[in-house]
C-alpha positions as CSV (number, residue, x, y, z in Angstrom):
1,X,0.0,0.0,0.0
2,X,1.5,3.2,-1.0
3,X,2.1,6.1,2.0
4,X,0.0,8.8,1.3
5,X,0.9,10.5,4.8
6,X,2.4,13.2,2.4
7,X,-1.2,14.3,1.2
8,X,-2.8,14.6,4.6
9,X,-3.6,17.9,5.8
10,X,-3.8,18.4,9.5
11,X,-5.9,20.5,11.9
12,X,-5.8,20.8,15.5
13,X,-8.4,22.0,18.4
14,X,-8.3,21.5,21.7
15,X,-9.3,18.3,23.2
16,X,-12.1,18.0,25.6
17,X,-12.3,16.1,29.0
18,X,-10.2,15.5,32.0
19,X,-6.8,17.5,31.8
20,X,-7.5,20.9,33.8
21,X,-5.4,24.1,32.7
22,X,-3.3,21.9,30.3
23,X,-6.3,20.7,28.5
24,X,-7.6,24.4,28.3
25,X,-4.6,25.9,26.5
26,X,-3.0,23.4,24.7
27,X,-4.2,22.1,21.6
28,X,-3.6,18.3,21.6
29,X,-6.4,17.1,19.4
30,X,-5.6,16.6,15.8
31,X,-8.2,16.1,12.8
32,X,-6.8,13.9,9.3
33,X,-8.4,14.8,6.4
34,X,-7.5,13.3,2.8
35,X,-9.0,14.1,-0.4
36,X,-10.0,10.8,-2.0
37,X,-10.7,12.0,-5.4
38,X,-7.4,14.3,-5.8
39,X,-4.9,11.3,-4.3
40,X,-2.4,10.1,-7.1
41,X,-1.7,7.0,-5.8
42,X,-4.0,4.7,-6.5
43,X,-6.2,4.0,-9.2
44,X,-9.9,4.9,-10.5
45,X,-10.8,1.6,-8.9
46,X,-9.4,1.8,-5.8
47,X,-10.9,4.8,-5.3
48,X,-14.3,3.7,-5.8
49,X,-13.8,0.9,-3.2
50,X,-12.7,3.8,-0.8
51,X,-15.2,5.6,-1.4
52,X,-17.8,3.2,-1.4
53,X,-16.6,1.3,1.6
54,X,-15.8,4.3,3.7
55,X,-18.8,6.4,3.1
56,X,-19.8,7.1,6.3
57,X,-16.3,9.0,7.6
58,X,-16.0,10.5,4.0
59,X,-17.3,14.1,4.2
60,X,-19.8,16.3,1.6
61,X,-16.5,17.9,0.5
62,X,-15.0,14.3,-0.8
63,X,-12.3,14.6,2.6
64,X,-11.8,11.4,4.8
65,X,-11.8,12.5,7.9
66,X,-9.9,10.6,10.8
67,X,-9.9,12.7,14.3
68,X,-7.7,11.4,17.8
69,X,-7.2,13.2,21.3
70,X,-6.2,9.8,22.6
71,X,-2.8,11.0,23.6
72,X,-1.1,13.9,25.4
73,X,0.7,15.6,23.0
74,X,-0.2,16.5,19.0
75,X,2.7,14.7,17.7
76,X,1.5,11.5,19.6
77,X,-2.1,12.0,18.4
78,X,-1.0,13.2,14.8
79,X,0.8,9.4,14.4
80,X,-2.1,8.2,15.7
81,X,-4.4,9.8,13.0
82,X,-1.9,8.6,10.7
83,X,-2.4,4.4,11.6
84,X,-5.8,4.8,11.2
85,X,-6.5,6.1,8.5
86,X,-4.1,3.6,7.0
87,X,-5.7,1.0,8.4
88,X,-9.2,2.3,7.4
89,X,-7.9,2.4,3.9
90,X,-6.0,-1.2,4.3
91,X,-9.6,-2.6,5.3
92,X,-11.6,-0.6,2.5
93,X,-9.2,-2.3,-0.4
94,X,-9.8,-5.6,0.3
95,X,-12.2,-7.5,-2.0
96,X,-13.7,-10.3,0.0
97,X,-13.9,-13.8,-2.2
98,X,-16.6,-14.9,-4.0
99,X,-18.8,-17.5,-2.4
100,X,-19.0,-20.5,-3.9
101,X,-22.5,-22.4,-4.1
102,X,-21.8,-26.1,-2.9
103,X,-24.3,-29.3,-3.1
104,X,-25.5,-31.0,-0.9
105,X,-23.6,-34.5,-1.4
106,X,-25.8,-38.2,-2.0
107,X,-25.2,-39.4,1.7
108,X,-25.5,-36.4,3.6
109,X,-29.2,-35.9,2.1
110,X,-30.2,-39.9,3.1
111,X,-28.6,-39.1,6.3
112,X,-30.9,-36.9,6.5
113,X,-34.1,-38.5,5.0
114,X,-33.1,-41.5,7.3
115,X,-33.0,-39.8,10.4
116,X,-36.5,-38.4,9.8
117,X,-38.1,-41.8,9.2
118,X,-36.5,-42.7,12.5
119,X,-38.0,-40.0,14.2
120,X,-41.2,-40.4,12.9
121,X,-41.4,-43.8,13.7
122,X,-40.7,-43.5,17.6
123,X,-43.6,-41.0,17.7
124,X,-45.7,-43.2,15.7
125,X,-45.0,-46.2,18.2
126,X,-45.8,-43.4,21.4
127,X,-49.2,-43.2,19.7
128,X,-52.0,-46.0,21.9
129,X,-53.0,-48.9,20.4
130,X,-56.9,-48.9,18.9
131,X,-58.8,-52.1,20.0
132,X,-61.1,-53.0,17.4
133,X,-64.3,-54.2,19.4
C-alpha cells in the first residue's frame, strides 16, 4: 500500500475532557483529512472501493476524515491519525472472495431423509393402540 501521509492535511483543536489548565490551553487534538478524489496514488478503482466502503467517515467535500485526542501531546495524536487512517484504507481495499455455491452431497441428504423416518417412527410407536371391538 503506498504512504500517502504526504497528502494529509492536519488541523488541531483543543481536546475536551479530563486535563484541567493543560487541556484548556494546549491544543492536543488533531483532525486527518484526505481528499479521496485528488490522491495520485492509486487508481480509479481503488478509489471507488474507498469511497464506497468508507462512506460514512468520507465528508460532503470528498475529505476522509480521521480525528484522535487519545494522547497527550499533537505529535503522539497526529501518528495516531496517521495508523488509522491507514488501516481504514487497508480494510476498505480488500475485495472479499466470492462465495462458492456447494451441493448437498448423496449421503448427507439420506442421512438426513433417514434420520427423519427414524423419528417419525418413535412417535408413531408413542401413539396408543386402537382395540377393534
Amino acid at each position: 500500500m503506498p504512504d500517502f501521509q504526504k497528502e494529509i492535511q492536519f488541523k488541531t483543536a483543543r481536546s475536551g475532557g479530563k486535563g484541567g489548565q493543560h487541556v484548556n490551553k494546549v491544543e492536543t487534538m488533531v483532525e486527518g483529512y484526505w481528499n479521496v478524489e485528488s490522491s495520485a496514488l492509486f487508481s480509479e478503482i481503488e478509489k471507488s472501493l474507498i469511497k464506497e466502503k468508507l462512506a460514512n467517515k468520507i465528508t460532503s467535500s470528498g475529505f476522509l476524515l480521521v480525528k484522535s485526542q487519545l494522547h497527550r501531546t499533537q505529535l503522539s495524536n497526529k501518528e495516531e491519525v496517521v495508523k488509522k487512517m491507514a488501516l481504514l484504507v487497508k480494510k476498505a481495499l480488500i475485495v472479499p472472495k466470492k462465495r462458492k455455491a456447494t451441493k448437498l452431497s448423496r449421503a448427507k441428504k439420506e442421512k438426513r431423509l433417514d434420520s427423519k423416518k427414524k423419528s417419525s417412527e418413535k412417535k408413531t410407536q408413542r401413539k396408543k393402540i386402537k382395540l377393534n371391538d
